[in-house]
Structure formats: structure tokens, C-alpha cells
N, C-alpha and C positions, 0 to 999 in steps of 0.2 A: 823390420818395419811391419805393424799392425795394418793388414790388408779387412777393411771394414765395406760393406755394401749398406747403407742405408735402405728399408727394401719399405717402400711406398708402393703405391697403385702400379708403378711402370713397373717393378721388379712382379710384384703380385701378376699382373698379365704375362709377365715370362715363364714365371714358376707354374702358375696354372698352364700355361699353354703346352710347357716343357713337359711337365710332368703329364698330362693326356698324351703325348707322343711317346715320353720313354713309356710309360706306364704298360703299355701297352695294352690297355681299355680296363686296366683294373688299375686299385686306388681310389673309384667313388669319380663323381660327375665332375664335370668343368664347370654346371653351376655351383654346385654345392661348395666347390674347393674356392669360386671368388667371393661366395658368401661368408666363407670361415675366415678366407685372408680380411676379407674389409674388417671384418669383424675383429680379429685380432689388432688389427691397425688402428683400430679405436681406443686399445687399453694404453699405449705408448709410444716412444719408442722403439725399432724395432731393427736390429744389425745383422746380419750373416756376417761370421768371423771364420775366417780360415783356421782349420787345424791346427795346422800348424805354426798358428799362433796363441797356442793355449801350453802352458806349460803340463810335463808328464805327469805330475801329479793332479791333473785337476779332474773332480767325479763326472762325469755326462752319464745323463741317462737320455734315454732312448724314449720318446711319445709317441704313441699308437694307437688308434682308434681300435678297435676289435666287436665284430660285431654284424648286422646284415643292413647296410647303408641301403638296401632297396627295402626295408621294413616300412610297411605303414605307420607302426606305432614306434616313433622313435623317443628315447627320453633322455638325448646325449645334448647339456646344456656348456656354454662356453665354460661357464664358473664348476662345473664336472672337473674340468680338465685341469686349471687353478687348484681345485682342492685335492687332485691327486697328488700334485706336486706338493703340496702341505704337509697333505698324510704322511708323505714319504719321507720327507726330512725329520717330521714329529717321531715317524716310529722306527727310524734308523739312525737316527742322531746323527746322518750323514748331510755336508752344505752343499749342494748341487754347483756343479763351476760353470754345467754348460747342459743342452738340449741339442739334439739331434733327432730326427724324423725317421721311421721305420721304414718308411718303403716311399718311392716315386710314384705318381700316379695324378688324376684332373683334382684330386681335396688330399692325399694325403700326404704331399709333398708340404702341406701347412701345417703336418701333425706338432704338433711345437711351439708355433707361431704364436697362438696368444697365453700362454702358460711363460713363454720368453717374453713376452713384453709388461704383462700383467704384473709379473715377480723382477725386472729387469735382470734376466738368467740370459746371457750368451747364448745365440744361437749358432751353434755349430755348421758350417757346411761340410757336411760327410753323411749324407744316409746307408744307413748301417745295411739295408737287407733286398734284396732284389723280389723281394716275395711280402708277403702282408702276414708277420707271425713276430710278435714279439720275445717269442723265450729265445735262447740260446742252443736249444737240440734245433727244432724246424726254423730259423734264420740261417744267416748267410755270414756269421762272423767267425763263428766256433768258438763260441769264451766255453762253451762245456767242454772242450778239450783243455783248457788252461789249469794246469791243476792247481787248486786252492783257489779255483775263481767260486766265488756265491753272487747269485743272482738275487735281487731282491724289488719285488712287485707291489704298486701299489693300483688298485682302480675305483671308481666311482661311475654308479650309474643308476638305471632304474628312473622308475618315475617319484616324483619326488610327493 
């Protein structure tokens, strides 16, 4: 049975509140993290899906902000985050099954959130890394031990 969480405003105060606790004060502020969920919650619908309701072959990548979130000048926009996911499927010919969030924390427990509603891509529940690092050497999963595993990145940013 497909175990689905519709995640509106109530789930968004969980998640934010959650993630400032586990986060343990990294992952970016508790405002920032209910401005990016509202925000994401504007482009659609929007599910956490279990795991282990995703068959073995389906592609997840992994969403992650990177960067210094106490910067004055920032120029990380929603539609940044959409056109990575773009990029990515444009220049690997691969179709994304699912999204999953790089680390816990008060904003990055939402890394995901509107790149999965925007594109309606499955949001995974399983964050991948106990630390805020996207590659495969400095996370927490080890695909650079898998051998024959390729990583493959895409980002956007800058001021536009």
C-alpha cells in the first residue's frame, strides 16, 4: 500500500520545526526554511512518499542548497532550483522518479520541495546525509564506494 503525506502548512510547521531540532542549528534558519516551504507550496501539489514505496529501479537525486545562507548578497531564486532539475535531465537524458533533501535542518529539510511540486517529481522521504555536502566522498551514503557508481551534477545560480 502507497503510504502518501499530503504536506500543506501543518506538515510544513513539523518539518520546519523538526528539522531546527534535529539539525542541530545547521541547515539555514526557521524563517527562511517556512518561507521556502510556503513558497514551494504555491507551485502544487506537493506528497512525501515512502521509500519504500518507489520501485528499485527508479532515479532520485538528491537537492541541495550549497553555499553561505548568512551572505548579504544572495541570488538563490525558486525557479534556480526548477532549472537545475531541467538541466539535469536535458544533459543526461536521465527521467528523474523522485527528490530527496540533502541534509536536515530549520530551511534545508525543504531542499526538494518546490523543484518536486513545480515538475510534479515524488518527494522521497529519506534524507540522504547527516551533514550539508552534496557529493558522494564528504556525505553520509558512500555511492563512491559502489563501484561503477557515476555521480552526476547539475547547479544554477548567480545573480541573474
Amino acid at each position: 500500500m502507497a503510504r502518501k503525506i499530503k504536506i500543506d502548512e501543518e506538515i510544513l510547521n513539523y518539518a520546519v520545526f523538526g528539522g531546527c531540532i534535529l539539525g542541530g542549528g545547521g541547515g539555514g534558519s526557521r524563517k527562511l526554511g517556512m518561507e521556502s516551504g510556503k513558497a514551494a507550496l504555491k507551485y502544487g501539489n506537493l506528497e512525501l512518499i515512502d521509500i519504500n514505496d518507489i520501485t528499485e529501479d527508479t532515479i532520485i537525486i538528491t537537492a541541495s542548497a550549497v553555499g553561505a545562507p548568512a551572505a548579504s548578497l544572495q541570488y538563490v531564486l525558486p525557479e534556480y532550483h526548477i532549472r537545475t532539475i531541467k538541466l539535469f535531465e536535458e544533459n543526461t537524458g536521465i527521467k528523474i522518479g523522485g527528490i530527496i533533501t540533502n541534509e536536515n535542518g530549520g530551511a534545508s529539510t525543504m531542499n526538494g520541495w518546490t523543484e518536486a511540486a513545480a515538475l510534479d517529481i515524488p518527494f522521497i522521504d529519506a534524507p540522504c546525509n547527516g551533514r550539508a555536502h552534496p557529493t558522494g566522498v564528504m556525505g553520509s551514503m558512500n555511492l563512491n564506494n559502489v563501484e561503477g557508481y557515476v555521480s552526476c551534477q547539475a547547479a544554477v545560480g548567480g545573480e541573474s
